[in-house]
Residue, then its C-alpha position, 0 to 999 in steps of 0.5 A: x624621607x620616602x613618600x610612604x612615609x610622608x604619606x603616613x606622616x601627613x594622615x591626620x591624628x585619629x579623632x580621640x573621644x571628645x572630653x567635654x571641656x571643663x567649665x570655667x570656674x568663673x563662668x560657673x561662680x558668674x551664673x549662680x550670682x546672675x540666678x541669685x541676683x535674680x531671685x533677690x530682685x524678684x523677692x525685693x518688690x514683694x517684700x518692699x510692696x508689703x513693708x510699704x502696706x505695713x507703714x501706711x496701715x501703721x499711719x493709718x491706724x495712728x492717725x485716724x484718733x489724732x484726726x478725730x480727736x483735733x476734729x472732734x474737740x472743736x466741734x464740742x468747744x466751739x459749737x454755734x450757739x442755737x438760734x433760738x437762744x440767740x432771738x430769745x436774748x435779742x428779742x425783748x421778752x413779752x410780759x403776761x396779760x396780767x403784767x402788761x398794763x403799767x402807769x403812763x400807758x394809755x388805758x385799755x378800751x372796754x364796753x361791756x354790760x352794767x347793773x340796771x342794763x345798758x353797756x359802760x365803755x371807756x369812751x363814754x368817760x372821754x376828758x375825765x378822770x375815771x376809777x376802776x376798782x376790781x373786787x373779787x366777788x360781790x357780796x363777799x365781806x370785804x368787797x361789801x366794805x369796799x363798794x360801801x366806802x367807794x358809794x360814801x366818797x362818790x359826791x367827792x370823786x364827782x367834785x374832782x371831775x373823777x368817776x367810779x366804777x366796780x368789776x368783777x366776773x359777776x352776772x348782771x344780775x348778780x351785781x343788781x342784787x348786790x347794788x339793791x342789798x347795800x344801796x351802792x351808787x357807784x355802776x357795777x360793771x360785769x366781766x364774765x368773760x375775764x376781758x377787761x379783767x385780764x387787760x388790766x391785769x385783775x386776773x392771776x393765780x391767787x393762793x388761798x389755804x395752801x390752794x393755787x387757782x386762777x382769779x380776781x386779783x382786788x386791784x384799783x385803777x386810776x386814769x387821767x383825763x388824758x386817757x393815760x393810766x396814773x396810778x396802779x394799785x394791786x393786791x389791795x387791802x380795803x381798810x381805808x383804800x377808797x380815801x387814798x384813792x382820792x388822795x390820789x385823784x386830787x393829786x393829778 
């Protein structure tokens, strides 16, 4: 071989138009699951987040009655009771004036006015046997009878060492006509102010012709010499009253 033409021979290829190499079919499928992969797991956080929202508020809403209503039903069923319930049952209930004064109970200290002037107190009958009749008012029909049987049995409540008096919410001077109209002995003593009525419980509501109102309920106490009430007798009727009271009296 000449040397023109190794010269010619040895001259590179002329450079063809470059083709842009086709792109591997794999490489291609590879980078659209790459980009898809990425849009899912982009996708996947938002939709799991709202899917966890969802299942709380749904617990949420399912378990905000059940709570109530296990809270609430306790609460209505085991409720305390109040105290002032609790002291009323524990604390012994106290009785009305009226109602206080009971037998074996030491007798209720007095001092108030009589006819004829001067005061009648409790301690002036100390060691002795005392009668307290209360009577509506004086003068009246049946509390006339009743001091006139009391006057007629006085010597013999003396001879059994007891004594008598008569109350009512009358004035002194009231119980002074009354004593001077019926030649009554026994003192008559006047409780305007209701005090000893009240203590001994002589003073109540009272019914009268379908009327309610408050007043002297006839009653008779009898003390004993020991200063203690022996005998109540209340609601009174005078027909022979003033002799079961000394039936009474002999009887102690």
């Amino acid at each position: 071989m000449s040397k023109k033409t190794r010269k010619k021979s040895s001259k590179p290829a002329p450079k063809s138009r470059k083709t842009p190499a086709p792109k591997p079919a794999a490489a291609k499928s590879a980078r659209k699951a790459a980009q898809r992969s990425d849009t899912t797991s982009a996708k996947k956080p938002a939709a799991k987040t709202a899917s966890k929202t969802a299942k709380a508020a749904a617990k949420a809403t399912v378990r905000k009655p059940d709570k109530t209503a296990e809270t609430a039903a306790p609460k209505a069923s085991h409720k305390p009771t109040s105290k002032p319930l609790k002291s009323n049952l524990s604390a012994p209930t106290k009785p009305d004036v009226g109602t206080e004064l009971v037998e074996g109970a030491m007798a209720r200290p007095f001092s108030l006015p009589r006819d004829g002037g001067g005061n009648v107190s409790l301690a002036d009958y100390a060691g002795k046997k005392l009668v307290l009749f209360f009577y509506p008012r004086a003068d009246t029909p049946g509390c006339t009878r009743e001091a006139i049987d009391f006057t007629r049995l006085e010597s013999a409540f003396t001879d059994e060492g007891a004594a008598v008096l008569g109350i009512s919410a009358d004035t002194v001077k009231a119980q002074e006509s009354f004593r001077n109209k019926h030649q009554l002995s026994v003192p008559l003593i006047s409780d305007e102010q209701h005090e000893m009525l009240e203590a001994y419980g002589a003073w109540g509501e009272k019914s009268m012709y379908g009327r309610n109102f408050m007043g002297i309920i006839r009653t008779t106490v009898l003390i004993g010499a020991n200063g203690r009430v022996a005998k109540i007798w209340r609601n009174v009727r005078v027909d022979g009253h003033a002799d079961e009271v000394l039936a009474a009296v002999r009887a102690i």
